[in-house]
N, C-alpha and C positions, 0 to 999 in steps of 0.2 A: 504494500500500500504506500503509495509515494504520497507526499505532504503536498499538501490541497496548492500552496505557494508555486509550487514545480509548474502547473498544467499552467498557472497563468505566464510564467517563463516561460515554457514551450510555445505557448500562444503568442508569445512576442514574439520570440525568433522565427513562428513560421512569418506573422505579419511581415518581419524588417524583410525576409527572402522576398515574398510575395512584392514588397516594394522595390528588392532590386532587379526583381523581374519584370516588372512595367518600366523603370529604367532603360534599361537593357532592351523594353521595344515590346515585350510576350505579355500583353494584356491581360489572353485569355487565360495565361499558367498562373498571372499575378492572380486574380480573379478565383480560381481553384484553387490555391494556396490560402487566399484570405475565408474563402469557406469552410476548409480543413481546418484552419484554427477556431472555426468560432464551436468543433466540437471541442475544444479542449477550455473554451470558456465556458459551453453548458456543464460541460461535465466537474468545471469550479464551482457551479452552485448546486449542480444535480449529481451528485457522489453515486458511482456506474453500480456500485459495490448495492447501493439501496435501491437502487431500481431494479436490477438482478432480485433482490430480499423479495420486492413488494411483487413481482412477476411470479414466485414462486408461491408467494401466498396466497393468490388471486385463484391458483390450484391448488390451495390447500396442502401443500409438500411444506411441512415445518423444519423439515429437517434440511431442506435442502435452503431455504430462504437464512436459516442460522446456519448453515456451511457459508451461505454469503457474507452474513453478516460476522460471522464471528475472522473473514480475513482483514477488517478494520482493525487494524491492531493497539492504534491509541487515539480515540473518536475525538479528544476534545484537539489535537494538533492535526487532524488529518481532515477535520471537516467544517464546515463555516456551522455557526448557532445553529441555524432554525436543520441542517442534516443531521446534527446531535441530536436535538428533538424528536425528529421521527427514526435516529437509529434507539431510541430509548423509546418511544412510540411502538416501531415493530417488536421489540424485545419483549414490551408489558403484554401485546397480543400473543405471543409467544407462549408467555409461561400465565397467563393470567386463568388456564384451565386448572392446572399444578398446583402452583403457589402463589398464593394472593397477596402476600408481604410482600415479595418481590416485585409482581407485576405494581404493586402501589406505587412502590418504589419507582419503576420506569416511568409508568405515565406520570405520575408529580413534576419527576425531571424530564418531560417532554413537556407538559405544561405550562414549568419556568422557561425550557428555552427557547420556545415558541413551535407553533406547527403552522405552514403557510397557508393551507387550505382551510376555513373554517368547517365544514364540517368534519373535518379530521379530532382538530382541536375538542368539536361536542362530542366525539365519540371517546376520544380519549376523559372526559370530563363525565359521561357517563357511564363509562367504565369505570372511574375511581366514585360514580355514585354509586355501583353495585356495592366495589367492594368496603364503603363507610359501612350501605345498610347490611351487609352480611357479617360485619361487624361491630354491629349495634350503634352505629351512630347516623340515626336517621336525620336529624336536625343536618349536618354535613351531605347528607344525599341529598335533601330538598334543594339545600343551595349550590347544589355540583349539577343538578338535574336542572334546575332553575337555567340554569349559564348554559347548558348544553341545548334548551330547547328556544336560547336567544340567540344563539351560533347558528343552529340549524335553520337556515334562511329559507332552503329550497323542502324542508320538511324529507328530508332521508331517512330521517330517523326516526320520526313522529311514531311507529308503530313501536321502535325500542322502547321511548320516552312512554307510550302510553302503557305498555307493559310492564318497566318498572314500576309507575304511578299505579296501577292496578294493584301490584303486589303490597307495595308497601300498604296501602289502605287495608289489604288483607289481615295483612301482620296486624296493624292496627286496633282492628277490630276486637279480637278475643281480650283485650285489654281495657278496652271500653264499653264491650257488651255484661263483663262482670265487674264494672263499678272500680277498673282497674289494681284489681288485685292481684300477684302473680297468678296463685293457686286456686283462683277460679272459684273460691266461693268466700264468701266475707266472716269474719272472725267476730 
């Protein structure tokens, strides 16, 4: 994994060739040159290593999307914020079947350091509402759930968000139908 800085030096040196090739007279190789760099500018903001991740997970191959991910070898020097974010993003989807401490852990630290797509962002945000309510902290899921159903613009998620909301009222309920006592019948 080469440091994210390299690919925009290599994007220079093709530009400066591509320049002394229109110099020199050959428009059309200057012109080919200057496109051949601009992959080495996507791929400064768009880390090949997470597009590979996210292509394998769109087919469901976990294991193979974490062979991609895990040749990033030191995320916070090898990738700009917001590719940290969703390589902590795919991680928490990763293990968030597994381990729920963990997966907390990812999407938090995708959270902080941003995801550029919003509804990326509400999923991640309603992910760390599952996992508040599956650990008792439901006051935390309404306002994780709140924020993910003001992120989701185009409504992607509206059936996640209303299925959470269902459950939770679920839960709720035995708590309020017996006068809120744990054990169900009053003392």
């Amino acid at each position: 994994m080469y440091n994210k800085n390299i690919k925009l030096i290599i994007a220079l040196l093709i530009i400066a060739y591509a320049i002394y090739q229109f110099t020199e007279g050959f428009v059309g190789a200057g012109i080919m040159w200057i496109l051949f760099s601009l992959i080495f500018v996507f791929l400064y903001f768009k880390n090949e290593f997470i597009l590979l991740a996210f292509l394998k997970l769109r087919k469901q191959d976990f294991e193979g999307a974490k062979k991609w991910l895990n040749m990033i070898k030191n995320p916070s020097s090898a990738l700009v914020k917001k590719q940290e974010g969703y390589y902590n993003y795919l991680h928490g989807i990763m293990v968030s079947q597994t381990n729920m401490n963990e997966a907390e852990k990812y999407f938090k630290n995708a959270v902080n350091l941003g995801l550029s797509m919003d509804h990326d962002m509400a999923m991640a945000k309603l992910n760390l509402a599952g996992i508040a309510f599956s650990k008792r902290r439901p006051q935390e899921a309404k306002i994780l759930i709140k924020e993910a159903e003001k992120l989701d613009k185009r409504n992607m998620l509206s059936d996640q968000i209303k299925m959470m909301k269902d459950s939770m009222k679920k839960a709720q309920i035995p708590n309020q139908h017996y006068g809120g006592h744990r054990h169900g019948r009053r003392r």
